[in-house]
SERO-4910 file (N, C-alpha, C, O; in steps of 0.05 Angstrom, whole numbers):
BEGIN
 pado doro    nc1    nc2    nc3   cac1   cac2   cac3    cc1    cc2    cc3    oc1    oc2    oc3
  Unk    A   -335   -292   -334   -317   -281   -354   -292   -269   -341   -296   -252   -323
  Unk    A   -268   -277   -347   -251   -266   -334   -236   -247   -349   -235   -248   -373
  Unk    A   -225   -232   -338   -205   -214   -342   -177   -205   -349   -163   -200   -329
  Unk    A   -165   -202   -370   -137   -208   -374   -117   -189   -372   -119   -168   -384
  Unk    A    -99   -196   -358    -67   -172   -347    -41   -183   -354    -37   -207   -357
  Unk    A    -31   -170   -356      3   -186   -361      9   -191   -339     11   -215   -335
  Unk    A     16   -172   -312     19   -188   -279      0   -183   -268     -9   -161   -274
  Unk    A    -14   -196   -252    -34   -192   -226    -16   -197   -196     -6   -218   -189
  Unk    A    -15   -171   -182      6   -170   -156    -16   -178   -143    -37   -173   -154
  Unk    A    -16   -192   -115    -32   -193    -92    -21   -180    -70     -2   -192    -60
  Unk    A    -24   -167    -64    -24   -144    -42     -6   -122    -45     17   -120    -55
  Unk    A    -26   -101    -32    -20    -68    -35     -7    -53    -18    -12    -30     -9
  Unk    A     16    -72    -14     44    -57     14     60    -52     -1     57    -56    -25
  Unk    A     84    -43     10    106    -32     -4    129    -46    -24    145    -35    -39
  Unk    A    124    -77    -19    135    -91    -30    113    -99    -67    120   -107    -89
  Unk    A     96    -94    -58     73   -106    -77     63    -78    -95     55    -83   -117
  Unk    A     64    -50    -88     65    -26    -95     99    -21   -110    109     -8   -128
  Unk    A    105    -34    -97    144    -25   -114    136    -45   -138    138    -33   -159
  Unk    A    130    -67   -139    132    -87   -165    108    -70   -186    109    -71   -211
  Unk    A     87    -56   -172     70    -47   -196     87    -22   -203     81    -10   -224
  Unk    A     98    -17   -195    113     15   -208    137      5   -234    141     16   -255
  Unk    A    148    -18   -223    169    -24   -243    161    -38   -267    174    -38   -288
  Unk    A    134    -55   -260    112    -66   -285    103    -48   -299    106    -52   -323
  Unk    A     90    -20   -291     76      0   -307    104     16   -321    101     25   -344
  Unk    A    124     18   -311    143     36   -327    149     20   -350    161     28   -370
  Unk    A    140     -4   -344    167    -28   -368    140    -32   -378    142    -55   -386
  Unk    A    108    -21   -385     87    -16   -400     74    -45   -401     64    -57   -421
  Unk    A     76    -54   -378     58    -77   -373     28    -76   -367     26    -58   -349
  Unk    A      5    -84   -372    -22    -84   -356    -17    -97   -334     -7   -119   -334
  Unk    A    -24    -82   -311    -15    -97   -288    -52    -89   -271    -69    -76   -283
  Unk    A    -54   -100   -246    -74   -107   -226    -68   -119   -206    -62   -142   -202
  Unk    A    -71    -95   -188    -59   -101   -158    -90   -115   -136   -108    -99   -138
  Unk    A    -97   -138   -118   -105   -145   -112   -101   -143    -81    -83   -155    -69
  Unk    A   -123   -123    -69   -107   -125    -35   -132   -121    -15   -145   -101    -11
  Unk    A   -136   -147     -1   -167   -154     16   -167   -142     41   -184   -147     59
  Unk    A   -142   -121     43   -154   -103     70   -142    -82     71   -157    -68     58
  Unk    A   -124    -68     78   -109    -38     75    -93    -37     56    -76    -55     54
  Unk    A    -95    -20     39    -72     -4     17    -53      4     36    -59     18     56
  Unk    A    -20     -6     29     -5      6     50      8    -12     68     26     -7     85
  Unk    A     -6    -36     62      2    -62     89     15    -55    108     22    -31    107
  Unk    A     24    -70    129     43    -66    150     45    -36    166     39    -26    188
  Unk    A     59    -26    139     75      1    156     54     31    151     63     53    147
  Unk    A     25     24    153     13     45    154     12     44    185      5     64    197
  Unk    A     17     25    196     19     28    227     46     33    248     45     32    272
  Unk    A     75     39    228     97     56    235     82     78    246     58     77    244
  Unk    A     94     98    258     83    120    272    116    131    249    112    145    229
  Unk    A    135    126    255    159    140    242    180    126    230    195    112    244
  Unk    A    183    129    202    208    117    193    232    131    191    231    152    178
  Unk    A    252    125    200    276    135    202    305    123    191    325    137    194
  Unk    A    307    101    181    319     89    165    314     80    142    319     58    135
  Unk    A    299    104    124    300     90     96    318    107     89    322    125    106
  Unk    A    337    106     59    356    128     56    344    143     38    328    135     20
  Unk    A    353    168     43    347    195     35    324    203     47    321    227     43
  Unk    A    302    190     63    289    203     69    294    208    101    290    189    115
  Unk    A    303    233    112    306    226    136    279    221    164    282    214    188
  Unk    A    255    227    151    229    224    167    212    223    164    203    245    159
  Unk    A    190    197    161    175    198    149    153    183    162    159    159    165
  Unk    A    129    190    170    107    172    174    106    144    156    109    144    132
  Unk    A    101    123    171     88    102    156     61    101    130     59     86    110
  Unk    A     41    127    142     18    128    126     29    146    110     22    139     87
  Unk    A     46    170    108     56    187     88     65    170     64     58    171     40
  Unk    A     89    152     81    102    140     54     83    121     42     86    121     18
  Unk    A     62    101     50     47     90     39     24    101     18     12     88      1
  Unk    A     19    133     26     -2    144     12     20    152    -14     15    146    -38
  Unk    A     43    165     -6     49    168    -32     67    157    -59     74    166    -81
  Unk    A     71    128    -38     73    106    -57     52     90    -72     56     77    -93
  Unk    A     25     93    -59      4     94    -70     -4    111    -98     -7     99   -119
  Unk    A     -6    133    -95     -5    160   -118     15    149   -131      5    132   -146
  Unk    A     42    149   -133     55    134   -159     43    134   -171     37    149   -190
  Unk    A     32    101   -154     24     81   -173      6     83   -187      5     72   -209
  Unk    A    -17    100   -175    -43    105   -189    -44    129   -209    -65    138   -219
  Unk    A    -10    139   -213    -14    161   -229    -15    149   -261    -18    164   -281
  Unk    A    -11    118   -262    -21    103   -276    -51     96   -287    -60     86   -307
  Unk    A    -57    102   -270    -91     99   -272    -98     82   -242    -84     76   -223
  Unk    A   -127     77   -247   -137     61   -227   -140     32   -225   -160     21   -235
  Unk    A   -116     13   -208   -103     -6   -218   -115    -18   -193   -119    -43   -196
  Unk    A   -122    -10   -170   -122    -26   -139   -154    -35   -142   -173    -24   -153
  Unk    A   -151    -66   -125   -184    -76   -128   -181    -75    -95   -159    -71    -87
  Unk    A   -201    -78    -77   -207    -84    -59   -217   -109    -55   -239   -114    -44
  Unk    A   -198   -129    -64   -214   -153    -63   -197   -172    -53   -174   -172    -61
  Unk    A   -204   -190    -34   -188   -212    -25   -184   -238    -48   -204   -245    -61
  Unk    A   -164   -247    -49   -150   -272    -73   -161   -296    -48   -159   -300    -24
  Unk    A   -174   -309    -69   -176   -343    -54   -174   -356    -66   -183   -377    -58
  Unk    A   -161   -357    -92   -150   -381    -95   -133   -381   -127   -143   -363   -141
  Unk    A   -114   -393   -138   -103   -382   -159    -94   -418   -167    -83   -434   -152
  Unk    A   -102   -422   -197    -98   -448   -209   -102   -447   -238   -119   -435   -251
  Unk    A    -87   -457   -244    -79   -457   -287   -107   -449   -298   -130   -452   -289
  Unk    A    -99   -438   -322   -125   -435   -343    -99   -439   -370    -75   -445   -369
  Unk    A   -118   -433   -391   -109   -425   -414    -95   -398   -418   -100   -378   -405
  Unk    A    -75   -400   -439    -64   -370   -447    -82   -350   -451   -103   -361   -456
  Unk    A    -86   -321   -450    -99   -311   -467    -95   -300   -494    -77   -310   -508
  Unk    A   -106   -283   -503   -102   -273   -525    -74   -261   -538    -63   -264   -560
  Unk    A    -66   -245   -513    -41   -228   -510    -18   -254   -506      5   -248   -514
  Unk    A    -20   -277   -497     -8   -289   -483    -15   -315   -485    -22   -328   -465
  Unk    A    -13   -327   -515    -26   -345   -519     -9   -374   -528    -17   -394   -539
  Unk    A     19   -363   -517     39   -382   -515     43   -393   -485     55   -414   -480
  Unk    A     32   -379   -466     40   -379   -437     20   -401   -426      0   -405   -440
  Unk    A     22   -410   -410      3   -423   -388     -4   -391   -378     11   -372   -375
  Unk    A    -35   -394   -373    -31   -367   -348    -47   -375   -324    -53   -398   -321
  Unk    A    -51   -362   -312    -53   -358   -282    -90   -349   -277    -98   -326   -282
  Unk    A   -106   -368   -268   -128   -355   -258   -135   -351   -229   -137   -368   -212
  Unk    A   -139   -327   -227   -136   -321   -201   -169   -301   -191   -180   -281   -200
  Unk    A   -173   -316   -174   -207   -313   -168   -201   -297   -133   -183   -301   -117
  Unk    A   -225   -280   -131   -222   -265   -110   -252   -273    -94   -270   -285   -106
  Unk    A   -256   -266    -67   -281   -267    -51   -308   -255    -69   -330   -266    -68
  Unk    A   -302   -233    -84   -307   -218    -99   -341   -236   -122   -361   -226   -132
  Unk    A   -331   -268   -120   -331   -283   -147   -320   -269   -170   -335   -272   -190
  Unk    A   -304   -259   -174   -293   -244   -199   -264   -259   -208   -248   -265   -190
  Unk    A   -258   -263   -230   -228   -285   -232   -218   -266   -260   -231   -256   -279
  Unk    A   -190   -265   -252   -172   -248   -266   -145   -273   -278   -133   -289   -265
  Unk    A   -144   -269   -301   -125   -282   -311    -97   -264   -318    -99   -240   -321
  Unk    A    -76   -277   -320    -45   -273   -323    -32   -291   -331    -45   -312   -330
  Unk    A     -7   -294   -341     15   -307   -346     40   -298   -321     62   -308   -321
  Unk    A     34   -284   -307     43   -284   -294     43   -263   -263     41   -239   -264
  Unk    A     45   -277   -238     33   -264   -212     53   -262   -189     66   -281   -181
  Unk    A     54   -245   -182     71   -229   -151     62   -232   -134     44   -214   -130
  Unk    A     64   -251   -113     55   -249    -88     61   -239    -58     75   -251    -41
  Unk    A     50   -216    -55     55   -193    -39     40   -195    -16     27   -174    -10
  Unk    A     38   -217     -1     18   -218     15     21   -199     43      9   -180     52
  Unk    A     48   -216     52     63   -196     75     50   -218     96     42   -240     87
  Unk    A     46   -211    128     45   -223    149     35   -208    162     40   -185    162
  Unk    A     10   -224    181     -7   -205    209     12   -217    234     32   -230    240
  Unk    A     -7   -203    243      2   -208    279     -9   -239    291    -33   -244    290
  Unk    A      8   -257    300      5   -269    314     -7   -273    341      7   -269    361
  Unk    A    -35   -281    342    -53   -281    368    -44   -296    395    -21   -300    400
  Unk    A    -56   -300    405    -51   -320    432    -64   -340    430    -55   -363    435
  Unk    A    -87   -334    422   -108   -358    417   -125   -359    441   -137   -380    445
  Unk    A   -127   -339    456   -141   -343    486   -174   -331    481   -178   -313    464
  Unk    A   -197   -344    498   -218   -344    488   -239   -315    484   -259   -309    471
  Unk    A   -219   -301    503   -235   -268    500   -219   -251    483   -221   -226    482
  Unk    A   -204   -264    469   -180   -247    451   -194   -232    426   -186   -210    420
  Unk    A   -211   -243    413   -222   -231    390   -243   -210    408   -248   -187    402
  Unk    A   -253   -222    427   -274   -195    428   -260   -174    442   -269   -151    440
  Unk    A   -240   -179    456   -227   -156    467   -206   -144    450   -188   -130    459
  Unk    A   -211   -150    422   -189   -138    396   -199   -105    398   -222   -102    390
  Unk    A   -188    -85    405   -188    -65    406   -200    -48    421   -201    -23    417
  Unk    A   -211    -64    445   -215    -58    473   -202    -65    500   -213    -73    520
  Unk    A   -174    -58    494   -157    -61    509   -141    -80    496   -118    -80    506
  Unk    A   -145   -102    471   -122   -119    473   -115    -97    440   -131    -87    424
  Unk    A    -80    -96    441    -70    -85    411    -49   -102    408    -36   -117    424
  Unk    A    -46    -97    379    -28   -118    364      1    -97    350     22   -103    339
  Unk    A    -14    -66    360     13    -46    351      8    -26    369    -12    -11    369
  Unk    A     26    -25    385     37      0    403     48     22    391     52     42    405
  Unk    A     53     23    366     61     56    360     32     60    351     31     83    343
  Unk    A     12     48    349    -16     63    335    -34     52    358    -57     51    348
  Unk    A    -34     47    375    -48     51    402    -46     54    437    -61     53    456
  Unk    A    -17     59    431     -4     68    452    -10     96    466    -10    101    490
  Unk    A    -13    112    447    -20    138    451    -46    140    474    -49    156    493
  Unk    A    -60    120    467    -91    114    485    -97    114    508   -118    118    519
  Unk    A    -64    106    521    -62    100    547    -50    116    563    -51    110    587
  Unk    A    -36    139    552    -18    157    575    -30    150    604    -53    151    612
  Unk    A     -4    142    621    -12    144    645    -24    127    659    -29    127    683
  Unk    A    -29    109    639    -45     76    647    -26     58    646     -3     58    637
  Unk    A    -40     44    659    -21      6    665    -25     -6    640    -47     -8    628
  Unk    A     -6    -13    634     -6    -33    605     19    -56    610     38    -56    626
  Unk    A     11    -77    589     31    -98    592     35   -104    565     19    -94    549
  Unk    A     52   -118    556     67   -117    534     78   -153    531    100   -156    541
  Unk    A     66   -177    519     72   -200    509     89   -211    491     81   -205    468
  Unk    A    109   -226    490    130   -231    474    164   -229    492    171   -221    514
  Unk    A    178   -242    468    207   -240    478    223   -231    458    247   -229    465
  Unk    A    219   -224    434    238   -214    418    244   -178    412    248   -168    434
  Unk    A    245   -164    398    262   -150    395    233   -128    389    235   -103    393
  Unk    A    210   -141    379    182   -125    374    178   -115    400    175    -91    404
  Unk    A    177   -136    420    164   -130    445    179   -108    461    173    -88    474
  Unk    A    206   -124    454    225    -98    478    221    -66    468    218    -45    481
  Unk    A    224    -70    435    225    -43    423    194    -31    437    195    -11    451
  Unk    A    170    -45    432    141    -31    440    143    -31    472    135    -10    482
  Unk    A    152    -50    490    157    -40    519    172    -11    527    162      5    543
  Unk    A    197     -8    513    211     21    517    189     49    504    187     70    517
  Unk    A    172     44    474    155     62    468    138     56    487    138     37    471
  Unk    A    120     52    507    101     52    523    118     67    544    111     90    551
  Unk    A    141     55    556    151     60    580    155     93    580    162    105    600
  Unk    A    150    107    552    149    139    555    126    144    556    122    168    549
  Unk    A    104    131    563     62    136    558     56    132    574     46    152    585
  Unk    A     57    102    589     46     95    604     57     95    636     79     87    644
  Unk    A     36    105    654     48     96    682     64     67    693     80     66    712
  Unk    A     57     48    678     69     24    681     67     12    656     54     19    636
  Unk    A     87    -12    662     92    -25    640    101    -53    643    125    -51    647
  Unk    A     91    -86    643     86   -107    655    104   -122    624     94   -118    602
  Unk    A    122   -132    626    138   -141    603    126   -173    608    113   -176    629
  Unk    A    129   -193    594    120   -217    601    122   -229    579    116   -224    555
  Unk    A    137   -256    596    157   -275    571    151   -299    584    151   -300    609
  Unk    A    145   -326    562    146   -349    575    174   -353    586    179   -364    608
  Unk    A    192   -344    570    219   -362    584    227   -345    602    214   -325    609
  Unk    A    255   -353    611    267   -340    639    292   -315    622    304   -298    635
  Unk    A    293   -318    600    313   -292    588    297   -291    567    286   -310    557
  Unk    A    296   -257    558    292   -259    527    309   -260    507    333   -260    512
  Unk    A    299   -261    476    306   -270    457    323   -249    438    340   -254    421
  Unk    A    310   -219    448    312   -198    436    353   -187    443    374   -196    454
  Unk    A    345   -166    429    375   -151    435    385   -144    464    374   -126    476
  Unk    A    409   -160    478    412   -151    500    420   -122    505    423   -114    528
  Unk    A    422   -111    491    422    -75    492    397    -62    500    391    -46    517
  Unk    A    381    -76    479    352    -64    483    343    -70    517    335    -53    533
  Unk    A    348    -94    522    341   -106    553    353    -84    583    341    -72    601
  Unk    A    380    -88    575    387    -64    583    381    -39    591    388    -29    613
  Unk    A    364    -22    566    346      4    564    327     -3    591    328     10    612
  Unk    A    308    -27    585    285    -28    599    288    -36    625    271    -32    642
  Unk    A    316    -49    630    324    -51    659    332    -26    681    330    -25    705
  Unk    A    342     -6    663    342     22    666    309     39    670    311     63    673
  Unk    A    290     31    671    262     47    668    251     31    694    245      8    701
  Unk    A    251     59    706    234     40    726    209     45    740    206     45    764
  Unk    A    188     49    718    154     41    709    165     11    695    146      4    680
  Unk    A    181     -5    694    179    -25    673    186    -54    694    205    -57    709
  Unk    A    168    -68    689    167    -98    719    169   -121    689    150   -122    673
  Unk    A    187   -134    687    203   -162    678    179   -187    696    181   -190    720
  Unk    A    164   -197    683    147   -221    689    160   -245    676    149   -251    655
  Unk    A    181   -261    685    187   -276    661    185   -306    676    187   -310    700
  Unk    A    182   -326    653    176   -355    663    139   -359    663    127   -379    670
  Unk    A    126   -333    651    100   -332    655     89   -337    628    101   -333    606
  Unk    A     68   -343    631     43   -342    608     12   -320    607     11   -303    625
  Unk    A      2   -321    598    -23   -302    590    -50   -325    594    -60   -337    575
  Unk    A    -57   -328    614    -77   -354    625   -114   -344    610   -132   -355    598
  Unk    A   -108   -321    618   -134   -303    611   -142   -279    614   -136   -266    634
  Unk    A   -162   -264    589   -165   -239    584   -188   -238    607   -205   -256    605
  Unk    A   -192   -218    630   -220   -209    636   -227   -178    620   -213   -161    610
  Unk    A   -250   -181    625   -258   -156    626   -290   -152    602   -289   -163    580
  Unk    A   -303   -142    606   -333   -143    595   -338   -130    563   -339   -142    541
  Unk    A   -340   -102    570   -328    -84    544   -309    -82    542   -303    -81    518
  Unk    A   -288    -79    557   -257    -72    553   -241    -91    566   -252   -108    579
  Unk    A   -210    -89    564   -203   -111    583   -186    -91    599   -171    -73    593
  Unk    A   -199   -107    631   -183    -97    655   -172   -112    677   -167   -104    700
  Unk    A   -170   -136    666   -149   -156    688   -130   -175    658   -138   -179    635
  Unk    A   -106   -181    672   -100   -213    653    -92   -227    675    -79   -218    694
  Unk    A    -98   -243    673    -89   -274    685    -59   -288    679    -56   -297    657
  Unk    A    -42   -289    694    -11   -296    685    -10   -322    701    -13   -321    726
  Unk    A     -6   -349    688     12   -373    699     39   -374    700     49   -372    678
  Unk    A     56   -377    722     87   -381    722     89   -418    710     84   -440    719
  Unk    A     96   -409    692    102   -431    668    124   -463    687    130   -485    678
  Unk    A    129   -451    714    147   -475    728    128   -486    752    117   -507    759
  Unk    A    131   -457    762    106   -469    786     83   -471    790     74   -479    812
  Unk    A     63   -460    762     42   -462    765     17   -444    777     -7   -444    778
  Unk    A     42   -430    785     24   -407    804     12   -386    794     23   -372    777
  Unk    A    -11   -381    804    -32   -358    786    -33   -330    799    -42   -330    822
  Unk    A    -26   -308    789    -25   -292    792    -49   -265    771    -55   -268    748
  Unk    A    -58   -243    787    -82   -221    771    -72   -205    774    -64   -204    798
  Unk    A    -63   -179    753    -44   -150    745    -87   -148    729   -105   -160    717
  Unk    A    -80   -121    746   -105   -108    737    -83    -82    707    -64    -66    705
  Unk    A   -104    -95    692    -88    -66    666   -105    -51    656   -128    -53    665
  Unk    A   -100    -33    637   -112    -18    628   -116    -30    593   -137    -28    580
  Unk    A    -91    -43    583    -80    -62    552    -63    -77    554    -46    -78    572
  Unk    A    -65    -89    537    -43   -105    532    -42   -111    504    -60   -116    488
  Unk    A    -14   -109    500     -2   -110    471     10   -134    472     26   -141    488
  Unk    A     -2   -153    447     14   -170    440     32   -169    421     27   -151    406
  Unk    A     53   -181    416     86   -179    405     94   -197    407    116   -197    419
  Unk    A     81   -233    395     92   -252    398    105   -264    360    113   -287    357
  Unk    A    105   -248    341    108   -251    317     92   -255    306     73   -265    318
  Unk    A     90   -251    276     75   -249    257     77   -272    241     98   -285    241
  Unk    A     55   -278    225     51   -304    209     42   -299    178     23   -284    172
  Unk    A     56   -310    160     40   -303    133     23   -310    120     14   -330    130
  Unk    A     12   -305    102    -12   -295     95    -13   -324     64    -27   -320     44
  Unk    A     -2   -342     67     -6   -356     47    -21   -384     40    -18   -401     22
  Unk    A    -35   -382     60    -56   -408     54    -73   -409     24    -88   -427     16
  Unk    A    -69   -397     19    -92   -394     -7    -74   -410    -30    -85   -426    -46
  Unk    A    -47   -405    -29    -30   -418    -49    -18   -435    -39      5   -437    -49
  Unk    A    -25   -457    -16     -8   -481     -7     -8   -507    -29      9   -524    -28
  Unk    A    -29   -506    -46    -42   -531    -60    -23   -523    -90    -16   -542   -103
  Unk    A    -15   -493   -100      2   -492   -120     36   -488   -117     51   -492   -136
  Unk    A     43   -481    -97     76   -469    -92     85   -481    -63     70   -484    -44
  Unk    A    104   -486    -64    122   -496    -40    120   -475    -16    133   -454    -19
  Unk    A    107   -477      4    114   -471     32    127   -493     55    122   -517     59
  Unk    A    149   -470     73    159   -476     88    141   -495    117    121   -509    115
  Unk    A    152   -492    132    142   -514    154    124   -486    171    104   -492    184
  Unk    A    132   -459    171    126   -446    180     97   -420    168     84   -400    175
  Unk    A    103   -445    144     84   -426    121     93   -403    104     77   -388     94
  Unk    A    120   -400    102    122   -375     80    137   -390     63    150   -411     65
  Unk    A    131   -370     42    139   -385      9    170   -388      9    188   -372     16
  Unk    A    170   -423     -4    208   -421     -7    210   -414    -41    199   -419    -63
  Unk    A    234   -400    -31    245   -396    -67    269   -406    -68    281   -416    -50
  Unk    A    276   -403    -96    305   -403   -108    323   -392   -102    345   -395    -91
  Unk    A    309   -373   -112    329   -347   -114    330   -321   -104    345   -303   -110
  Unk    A    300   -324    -78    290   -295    -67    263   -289    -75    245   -282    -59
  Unk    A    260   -293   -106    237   -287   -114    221   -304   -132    197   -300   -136
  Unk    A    230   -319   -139    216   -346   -164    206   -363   -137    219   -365   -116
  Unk    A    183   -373   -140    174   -395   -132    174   -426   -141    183   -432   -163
  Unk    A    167   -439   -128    172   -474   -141    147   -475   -165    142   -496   -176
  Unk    A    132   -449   -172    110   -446   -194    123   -430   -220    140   -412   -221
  Unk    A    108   -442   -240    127   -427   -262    108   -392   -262     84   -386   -264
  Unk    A    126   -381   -260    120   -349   -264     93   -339   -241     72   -325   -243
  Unk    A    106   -354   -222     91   -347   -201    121   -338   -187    140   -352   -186
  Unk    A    119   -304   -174    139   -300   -154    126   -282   -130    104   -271   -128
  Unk    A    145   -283   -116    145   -276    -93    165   -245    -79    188   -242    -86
  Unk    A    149   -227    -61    162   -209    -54    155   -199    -23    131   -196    -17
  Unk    A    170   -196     -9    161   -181     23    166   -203     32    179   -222     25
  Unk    A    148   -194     59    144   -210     83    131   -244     77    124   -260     93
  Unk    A    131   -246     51    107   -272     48    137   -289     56    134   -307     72
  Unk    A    159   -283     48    176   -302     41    201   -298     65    213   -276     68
  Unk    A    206   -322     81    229   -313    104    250   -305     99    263   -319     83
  Unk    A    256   -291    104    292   -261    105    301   -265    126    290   -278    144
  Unk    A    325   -253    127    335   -256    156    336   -233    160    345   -227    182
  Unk    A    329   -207    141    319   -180    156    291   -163    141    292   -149    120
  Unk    A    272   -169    156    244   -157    144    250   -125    152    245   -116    174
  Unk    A    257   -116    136    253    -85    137    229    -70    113    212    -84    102
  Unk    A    229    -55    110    215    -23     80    230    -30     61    224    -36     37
  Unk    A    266    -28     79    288    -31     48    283    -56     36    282    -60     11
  Unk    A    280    -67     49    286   -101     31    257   -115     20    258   -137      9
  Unk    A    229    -97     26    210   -108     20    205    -95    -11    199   -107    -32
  Unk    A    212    -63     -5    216    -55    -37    238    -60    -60    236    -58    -84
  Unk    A    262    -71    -40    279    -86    -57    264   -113    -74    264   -115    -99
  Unk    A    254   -129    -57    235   -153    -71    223   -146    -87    226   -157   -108
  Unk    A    201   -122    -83    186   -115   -109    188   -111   -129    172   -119   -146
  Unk    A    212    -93   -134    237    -88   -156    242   -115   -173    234   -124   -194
  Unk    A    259   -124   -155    265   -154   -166    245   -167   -181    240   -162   -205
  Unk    A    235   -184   -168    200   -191   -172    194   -175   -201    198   -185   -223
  Unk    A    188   -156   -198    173   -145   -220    196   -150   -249    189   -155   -273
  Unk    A    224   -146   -238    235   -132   -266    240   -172   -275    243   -182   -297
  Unk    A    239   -183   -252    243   -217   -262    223   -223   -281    227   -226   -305
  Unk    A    196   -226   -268    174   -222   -288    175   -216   -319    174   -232   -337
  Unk    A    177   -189   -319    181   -174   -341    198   -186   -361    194   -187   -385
  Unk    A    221   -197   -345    245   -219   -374    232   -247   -380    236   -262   -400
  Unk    A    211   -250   -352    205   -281   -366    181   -285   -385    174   -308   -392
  Unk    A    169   -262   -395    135   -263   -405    150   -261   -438    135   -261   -458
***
């Protein structure tokens, strides 16, 4: 038996939390759907400092109390992961609409006329064979929320863009060392930022290299680096290593109903409509050319108040 809402959002980040605030004011039944942290992403900021008007703010602060908002609505969040979303009938409320059935791990399926997809994006792995078991024994995927761990330890830091350099300079105030490491021979990131870390000197530039292999039993305490030209193998005994090779989104579940890119995130029109009727999109699911807080709660806004004109 399923369940009926005017929107069902899928995920509970800031982009997907801003669309239920602007659904519940404009007195919609709404149901937010989110299969792992309330808060997505930026409960793992350590500090925001560019949102406006607020001049400082934890990641988990502003997520908890964009949370409360929303729930000063009532109790709207499921803990349930979405697997899969495909036509039904109108319902009752909505019995002109095509609507939306949307089924969770849960076995539980929630119907709508219309859905926000708030998925957002994880961290991009390496794919190397001790990587999952060494997930949080030495290998991290966020340096402002496990950097702290290491004062004074050797750590190395994976990637070439603007994630990595920024989490290399936050380490390079923690840790005794700091092992930067890029397949290519320049990085990709801001040459300013490069600059900073050329200036630090706990900070050793590995570049032309790869990540061959994790050792280490319970924890990890060697990596394995190939020089990507010559072949040559080299062992940096560490204490972590952070990867920072980009993030991937979260939209497999809806490849069989809505247009995805080559890279996997949803294409739109217009920012927020999808190639599905009254199916939209907000955040990180969908490529920007700047993923920030501002522009993820901008989407949700959008998203939600688009919704709202089309039901």
């Amino acid at each position: 038996m399923t369940k009926d809402f005017d929107i069902i959002i899928v995920g509970a980040g800031p982009a997907g939390l801003t669309a239920a605030l602007y659904a519940l004011r404009a007195g919609k039944k709404v149901l937010i759907l989110e299969g792992k942290a309330v808060g997505g992403q930026i409960i793992t900021t350590e500090k925001i400092k560019n949102y406006p008007a607020i001049l400082e703010i934890s990641g988990t602060d502003f997520a908890r109390n964009l949370k409360g908002q929303v729930e000063s609505y009532g109790r709207l969040i499921k803990l349930e992961q979405v697997v899969s979303i495909e036509h039904t009938t109108g319902s009752a409320d909505h019995s002109n609409l095509t609507a939306w059935l949307v089924t969770t791990d849960m076995d539980t399926a929630y119907s709508a006329p219309a859905v926000i997809l708030a998925t957002g994006s994880a961290p991009r792995h390496l794919g190397l064979k001790n990587e999952s078991r060494l997930a949080g024994h030495g290998v991290s995927y966020c340096a402002t929320c496990d950097g702290n761990f290491y004062q004074d330890k050797i750590v190395a830091v994976v990637g070439g863009g603007n994630t990595a350099l920024y989490d290399a300079l936050y380490l390079a105030d923690i840790a005794k060392k700091v092992y930067l490491i890029h397949r290519r021979d320049e990085f990709r990131g801001d040459k300013a930022l490069v600059s900073q870390l050329e200036n630090k000197q706990n900070v050793e530039f590995v570049l032309s290299a790869r990540i061959a292999e994790l050792v280490g039993d319970s924890h990890l305490t060697k990596i394995v680096i190939e020089d990507t030209t010559s072949k040559t193998v080299r062992t940096i005994d560490v204490d972590a290593l952070f990867v920072a090779i980009g993030r991937a989104p979260q939209n497999e579940p809806f490849k069989d109903i809505i247009k995805l890119d080559a890279d996997g995130y949803i294409e739109t029109a217009d920012g927020v409509r999808t190639s599905a009727d009254r199916i939209y999109v907000a955040g990180d699911a969908r490529k920007k050319s700047l993923n920030q807080l501002t522009t993820a709660v901008s989407d949700g806004a959008i998203a939600a108040t688009t919704a709202i004109q089309e039901l």
